[in-house]
Each structure stands twice: as structure tokens, then as C-alpha cells.
Steps between C-alpha positions, in 0.01 A plus 500: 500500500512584827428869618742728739263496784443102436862490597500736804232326664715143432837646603236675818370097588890390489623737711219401773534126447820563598427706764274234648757217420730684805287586708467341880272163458136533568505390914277165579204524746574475888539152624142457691569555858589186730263426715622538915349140518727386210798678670444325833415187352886519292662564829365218719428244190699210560586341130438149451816267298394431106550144589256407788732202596765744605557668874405880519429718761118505409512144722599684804270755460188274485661305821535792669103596412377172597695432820269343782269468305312174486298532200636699186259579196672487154170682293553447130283758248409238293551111462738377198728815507837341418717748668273531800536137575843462497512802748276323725711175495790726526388622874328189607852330408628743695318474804488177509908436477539767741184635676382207617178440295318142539209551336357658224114532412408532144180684330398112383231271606596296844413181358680587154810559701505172664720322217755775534570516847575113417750572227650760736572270737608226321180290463467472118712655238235596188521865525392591178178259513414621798485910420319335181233423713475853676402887373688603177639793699729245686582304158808728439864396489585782747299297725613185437829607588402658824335160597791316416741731693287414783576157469836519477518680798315270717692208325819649630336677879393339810225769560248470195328770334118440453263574274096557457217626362333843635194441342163275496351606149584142364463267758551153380416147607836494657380716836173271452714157506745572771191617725369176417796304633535631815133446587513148427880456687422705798086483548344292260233493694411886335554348089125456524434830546779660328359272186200698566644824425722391256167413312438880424834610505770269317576555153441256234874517372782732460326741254444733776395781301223272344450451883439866529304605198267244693493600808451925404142336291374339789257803653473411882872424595467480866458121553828500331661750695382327833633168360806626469518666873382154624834359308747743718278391822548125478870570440509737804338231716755228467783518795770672334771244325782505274407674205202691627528876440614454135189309442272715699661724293409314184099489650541890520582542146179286432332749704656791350365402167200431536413780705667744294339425168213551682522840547407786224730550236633836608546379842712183394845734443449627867409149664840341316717762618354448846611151489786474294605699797383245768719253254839673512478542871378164582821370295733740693378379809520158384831511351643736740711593313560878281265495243473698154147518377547483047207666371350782275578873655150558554503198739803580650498879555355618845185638341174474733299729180660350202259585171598288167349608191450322136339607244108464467518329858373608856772584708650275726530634832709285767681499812850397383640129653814765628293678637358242791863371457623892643242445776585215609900548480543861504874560445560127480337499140685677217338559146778540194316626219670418186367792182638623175443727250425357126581239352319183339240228666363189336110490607327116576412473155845523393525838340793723559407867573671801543465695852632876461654692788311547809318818446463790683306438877623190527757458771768337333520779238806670655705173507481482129730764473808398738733413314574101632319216315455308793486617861382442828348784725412511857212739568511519822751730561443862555522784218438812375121654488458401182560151562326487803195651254565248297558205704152601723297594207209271324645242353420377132649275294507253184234243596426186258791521242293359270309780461760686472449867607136393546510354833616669807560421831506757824390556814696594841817659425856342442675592804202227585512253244872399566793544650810435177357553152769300206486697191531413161517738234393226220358165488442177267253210559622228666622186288236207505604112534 
């Protein structure tokens, strides 16, 4: 039986239930403050169309950016990044149709290339064979597409759009062949000694990275390297014909090998650079035309001090290919760097992993928080101190997405590294043939 005071105290606990039941709601936390980099960012952030086929003012704002400019960088923070990709081929597109673009340099061997610049053009019409044949980063159907735009629009344009490879890491027997040729059609008086150098320097076959795992056991490597020199002077000798600077272009590449994986490990990242480089401008100038250069951020950013970190490695410590590019160009080159905040990225084993927001430091962290998905931001404008703090301070940012938040990149500041950043907020691997 219940007492008197056993039923005060319950009628007491009703009476401040109740009591508690009406009064005001318990108020939530302040928002966390915006950051006056977030705010500027909102206000200038040009938003990008969900569908990337569609017209949107984003187009005339990277026009606008790149005008007169003869080269144009589109820096992508990793390879594979589905969203990324179709960015890129949104702006080259772009340019192309209505900038003027003629040729575009991609972060893929010169001789690997080759086949593509055919299909381009009209030469062959295996697509899909062909990017079997090159890196896995390229075997993606966002790039398929972009190739095959290409050739559309040269099928249906007088003024082709040409393609190449930036790079020498996998030079082939196709540079080693077409140097061949034109010695014997135009001085075959010199096949005797080009034989001769071919002797230490020709691959076996087309298993070029069998080629190489040779080449880095061999302990004295300079016989090699002046074979391969000798190879660009016999080309240089020959009186100039049709054909001649692409193949004493080819005979560079053969030189660019060889000499490069000569050098010390560490200094291989800054020697490739260097001449990837040499590469883009040499097809500008032979081209003539407006060029975009297709490659990793950390190649394309203007970044004479760029440091790359991985986990359990050295750092690598390089002069950036945008970098000589700036140089050389000044305002006539233009690095985009494409970022974004999380999202997912399948690694070259295959795995899917997840990458969380960029964290604190890093300079994209304040365009995680405005509110468009997608958007494209010129950064060379002029703000408020706290942008200008921002935009002129050190610069890190997500490195190797593999490793996640492992691997960072920085170096110089962004104000240096480019000139339009294209933001997006969340990303998914890219879809493979």
C-alpha cells in the first residue's frame, strides 16, 4: 500500500514532467562559423550543369581564363576518377569547338600514343584494342568516349585535332623502326652505323618493361646512353626531308630513355618532368596550334618545389613539367586544376577505397563547404585578406589517392600552382572497358 508521502513525491514528479513537457525546446549548438574563404568562394563559384553534355556558364568562364593562351594545363588529382574525367573532356570539348584547340598532349608514352593519333585521324578504327594495349589508367569508358568524340570531330572538320604522347617512360620499337626508315630512304649510307648503335640500344620486342628491368641490372650504363645520343646524331646529320622532325623526334625519345633510367632513382621524377616538358612544347611548336597538356596535377600545376610523399618511401622532390611550361610561356600557359573533396577511388589492384573529406591544411578544405556540387573557380581574381592569406599561403594537398590521407602533395602556394581550380564536392572511380 502505498504511503501519503509516496504519493506527494509522484503527484511532485507529474507536476514537473509537465512542467518540462512546456517548456521552450532545449536550443541546438551554433552552426560552426563559415569560413571568409568559403564565403568568397560561394560568391564567385561558377556551378557546373548535372549533365556535362549540357551548355552552362562554367564554359565561358574557363574561355575567358584561358584566352591567348597557347598551352592550357587540365591537372587531374588522380588518374581513373570518373567524374574528373568527364570534366576534363568537358573543357577540352569545349575549347576545342570554340577556343581553337589543335592539339592535345597526354600524360602517356609517345610511342604508345602513336596508334591513337591514327584512329583520331581516321587511319584505323580499333579503338578499344588499341587503349588495350596502353596504361590501365587510359582503359576507361570515359576515355574511350573522349577519343571517339575526337574523331568525330575531325571526321566532320577541315582543321584536325591531334594527338600525342608527353612522355618517353615506354618507348617502343615503333620510335626505333621509323628512325630506321628514314636512314635507309634518305642516307643509307649511315644504316651501318646506326646498326651499330642499334646493337646496344634496340629492344628485343615489345615487352618494354622486360626491356627495362634489363637495362636498370646492367651496372655501367653509359655505353648505352652514348649509343643512344649517337642515334639522334645520325638523324640530325641527314639534310632535312619530309618527315624529319617527327622522327628526330622519335631518336629523342630513344635518348630520353635511356638517359633517364640512367639516372638515380630519386632523380628520375625530376629528369621526366624536365622533359615531359621539352615534349609538350616541342608538339606546340610543331603543331602550332593551342595545345592542352592532359596529365596528373602534380605535372601540370606551376610548381618549381613540388614534394610527393607515400608511405615508407623517400620523398620525391621535382620541378613540376608546368613549371618549365610557365617559364617558357608565361601568361600564354594556363594550369586548371581539377580537386574534390571525398568520395571513392579504385586503386591499380582493383580495390575500391573510401577517401574522406579533405582535412584541415589542405587547401581545398574551404570548397567542401560551398554549397554547389560542381563548380568552377577562377583564382586569380582579387579578394579579401583572408583569401589573399589563403590563396598565397603554403600549399598542401591530397597527394597519391591511393594512400589515401597518407600521401600529400605541396610546395609553392596556389595562387602559383594554377590559375581556375574545378571543384567537386564527391567523386566515384571511373568505369573500366
Amino acid at each position: 500500500m502505498r504511503t501519503r508521502s509516496t504519493l506527494l513525491g509522484l503527484a511532485a514528479g507529474a507536476a514537473a514532467f509537465a512542467l518540462l513537457a512546456t517548456a521552450a525546446p532545449t536550443q541546438a549548438a551554433p552552426p560552426e562559423p563559415v569560413s571568409p574563404v568559403t564565403r568568397w568562394a560561394e560568391r564567385h563559384a561558377v556551378p557546373v550543369p548535372d549533365d556535362p553534355a549540357r551548355p552552362g556558364l562554367d564554359l565561358v568562364t574557363v574561355s575567358r581564363a584561358t584566352a591567348g593562351a597557347r598551352v592550357i594545363g587540365l591537372g587531374e588529382p588522380g588518374h581513373q576518377i570518373g567524374e574528373v574525367t568527364e570534366l576534363q573532356a568537358r573543357y577540352l570539348r569545349h575549347l576545342v569547338t570554340y577556343g581553337g584547340v589543335r592539339a592535345v598532349a597526354f600524360e602517356m608514352d609517345w610511342t604508345v600514343a602513336l596508334p591513337l593519333s591514327d584512329y583520331v585521324l581516321g587511319r584505323r578504327d580499333d579503338l578499344e584494342a588499341v587503349l588495350g594495349t596502353s596504361e590501365d589508367i587510359w582503359q576507361t569508358t570515359e576515355i574511350r568516349d573522349l577519343f571517339q568524340w575526337l574523331r568525330r570531330y575531325n571526321d566532320t572538320h577541315a582543321d584536325d585535332v591531334e594527338v600525342a604522347g608527353s612522355e618517353y617512360f615506354a618507348t617502343g620499337p615503333a620510335a626505333y623502326d621509323a628512325v630506321a626508315a628514314y636512314v635507309a630512304a634518305n642516307a643509307p649510307d649511315r644504316m651501318a652505323d646506326l646498326e651499330a648503335q642499334y646493337e646496344w640500344v634496340e629492344p628485343e620486342n615489345d615487352d618494354i618493361g622486360a626491356h627495362l628491368g634489363a637495362y636498370m641490372a646492367v651496372p655501367d650504363k653509359a655505353p648505352y646512353v652514348q649509343a643512344a645520343y649517337e642515334v639522334e646524331r645520325i638523324v640530325a646529320s641527314i639534310d632535312p626531308g619530309a618527315g624529319h622532325e617527327v622522327v628526330a623526334h622519335h631518336a629523342r625519345q630513344i635518348r630520353f630513355w635511356y638517359e633517364g633510367f640512367s639516372q638515380e632513382w630519386g632523380d628520375i621524377p625530376a629528369y621526366r618532368d624536365a622533359k615531359a616538358a621539352e615534349n609538350v612544347r616541342w608538339w606546340q611548336r610543331h603543331t602550332g596550334g593551342r595545345t592542352v597538356y592532359w596529365a596528373a596535377s602534380a605535372h601540370v600545376a606551376d610548381a618549381p618545389r613540388l614534394t610527393l610523399t607515400e608511405p615508407g618511401e623517400p620523398d620525391t622532390v621535382a620541378a613540376s613539367a608546368g613549371s618549365y611550361l610557365e617559364d617558357w610561356y608565361g601568361r600564354g600557359y594556363v594550369p586548371i586544376g581539377f580537386t574534390f573533396d571525398h568520395g571513392s577511388y579504385r586503386t591499380g589492384d582493383g580495390a575500391t577505397i573510401e577517401l574522406p573529406p579533405a582535412l584541415d591544411g589542405w587547401f581545398e578544405r574551404p570548397l567542401g563547404d560551398v554549397e554547389a556540387e560542381r563548380f568552377v573557380l577562377r583564382i586569380d581574381r582579387a579578394g579579401p585578406p583572408a583569401v589573399r592569406d589563403w590563396l598565397d599561403a603554403p600549399l598542401v594537398t591530397r597527394g597519391r589517392p591511393e594512400y589515401g590521407t597518407a600521401s600529400i602533395a605541396y610546395g609553392g602556394t596556389l595562387d602559383e600552382w594554377f590559375d581556375v581550380v574545378v571543384h567537386t564536392q564527391a567523386v566515384t572511380p571511373a568505369h573500366p572497358l
